[in-house]
Phi, psi and omega in degrees: 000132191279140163235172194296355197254116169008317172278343197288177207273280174001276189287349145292328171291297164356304170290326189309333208262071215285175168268117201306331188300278177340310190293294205293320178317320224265299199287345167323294202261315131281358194243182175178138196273149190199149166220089168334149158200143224164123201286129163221118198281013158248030179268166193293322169266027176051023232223098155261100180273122151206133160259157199243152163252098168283103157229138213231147206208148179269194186276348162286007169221068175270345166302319180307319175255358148286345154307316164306317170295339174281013202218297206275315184105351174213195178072167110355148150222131183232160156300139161283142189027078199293123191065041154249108166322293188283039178223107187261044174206173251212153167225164174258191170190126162242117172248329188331097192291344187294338174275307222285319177289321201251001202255287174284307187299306202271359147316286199280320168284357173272299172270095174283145185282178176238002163244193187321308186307352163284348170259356156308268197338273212325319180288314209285307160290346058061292172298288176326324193273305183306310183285349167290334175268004177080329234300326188275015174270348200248162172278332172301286191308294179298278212283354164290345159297328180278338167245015143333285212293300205276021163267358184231176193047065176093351187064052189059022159308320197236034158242145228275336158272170164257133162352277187322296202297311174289334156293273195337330175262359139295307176287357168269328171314291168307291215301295195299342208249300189288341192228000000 
């Protein structure tokens, strides 16, 4: 017999157990599909992609992303922006791509988001799919990721390289490969 008391171990799982309707509001209004990118010469194309599943919390509602973490079964919880003093919050982070194929994206494609960030999810599983297929191993494959990638958030409005400057690091990648 289940008891009545509030506290009890039940009704704390009970609480744990967030609802998908509930997730997508919540990644609606905090989260965001994002695919880092950033020149690393031991990668084959110099070219480091990764992609993040993001939701951000200040830290007095850090319960939240562990409900979250407890409902996908992966991902991080990290201090957000580590030596900004005055930024009190907290992320969840999913990079891995194999949670990301198996966890997150078939989530998001059952429970569609409703806001601008569904054709982020789209491009972003899109990407996710692609690098699971080596594509971002090729030279061809990273730059169609790269203009994949400035298809989302805003179109690259706050990222700090340009399209042109990350094809140039791909493409220099091959020149450095041929001689």
């Amino acid at each position: 017999m289940a008891s009545n008391n509030v506290l009890s171990a039940d009704n704390q799982q009970e609480r744990l157990r967030l609802k998908p309707w509930y997730i997508v509001g919540f990644v609606d209004g905090e989260g965001s599909f994002h695919i880092a990118l950033y020149q690393d010469d031991r990668m084959k194309t110099h070219l480091k992609i990764i992609p993040e599943f993001h939701v951000s919390q200040n830290a007095t509602s850090r319960s939240v992303l562990e409900e979250l973490q407890y409902f996908f079964k992966c991902g991080n919880i990290k201090t957000n922006h580590r030596g900004k003093n005055n930024d009190q919050t907290e992320v969840y982070v999913v990079r891995e791509r194999q949670a990301l194929v198996h966890n997150i994206i078939p989530f998001f494609e059952k429970y569609s988001l409703r806001t601008s960030k569904a054709n982020d999810f789209k491009i972003f599983a899109q990407i996710v799919r692609m690098m699971i297929d080596g594509e971002h191993q090729t030279r061809a494959g990273c730059k169609r990721i790269i203009q994949l990638a400035f298809a989302m958030n805003a179109r690259g409005k706050y990222r700090k390289v340009t399209v042109n400057d990350l094809i140039k690091i791909v493409e220099s990648s091959e020149t450095i490969r041929e001689n």
